[in-house]
C-alpha positions, 0 to 999 in steps of 0.5 A: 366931430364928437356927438354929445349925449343929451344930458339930465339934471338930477336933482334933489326932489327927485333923488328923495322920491327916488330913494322912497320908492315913488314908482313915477321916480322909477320909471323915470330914472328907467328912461334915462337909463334906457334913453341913454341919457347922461346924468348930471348932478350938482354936487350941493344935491349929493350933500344934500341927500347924505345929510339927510341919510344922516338924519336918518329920513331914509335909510342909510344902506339906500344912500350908499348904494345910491352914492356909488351909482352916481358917483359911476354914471353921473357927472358931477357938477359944482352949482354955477349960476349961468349952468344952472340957468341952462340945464333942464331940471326933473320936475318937481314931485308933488 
């Protein structure tokens, strides 16, 4: 039987504060990495953070580097109300 990883939603929120250096942003994304957990982003969230570097509220070569690492580790997920009621979501930053 195969053991699954436990999983963590990314979400938009996070991704921003992220991409703007927010150390708490960081230290979590560290964790996932060295807890071994598998990221799972809905694919709106991606939209979402393109649309954003197109807006130019950060800076493009961060998303592209972003958008690859994603697109690497993290599982992509259409938005489905029933999955999104189940998944645990990042706290959102203030």
């Amino acid at each position: 039987m195969e053991v699954m990883k436990a999983r963590v939603c990314i979400d938009i929120s996070f991704l921003v504060q992220f991409l703007a250096g927010n150390k708490k942003a960081i230290g979590i994304w560290k964790e996932i990495a060295e807890l071994k957990l598998e990221p799972v982003i809905y694919v709106i969230v991606l939209f979402e953070i393109k649309r954003l570097s197109l807006k130019e509220k950060f800076e493009r070569e961060k998303y592209e580097v972003l958008e690859k690492a994603l697109l690497e580790i993290a599982e992509l997920i259409d938005l489905d109300r029933n999955l999104a009621l189940k998944m645990e979501m990042l706290t959102t930053f203030k």
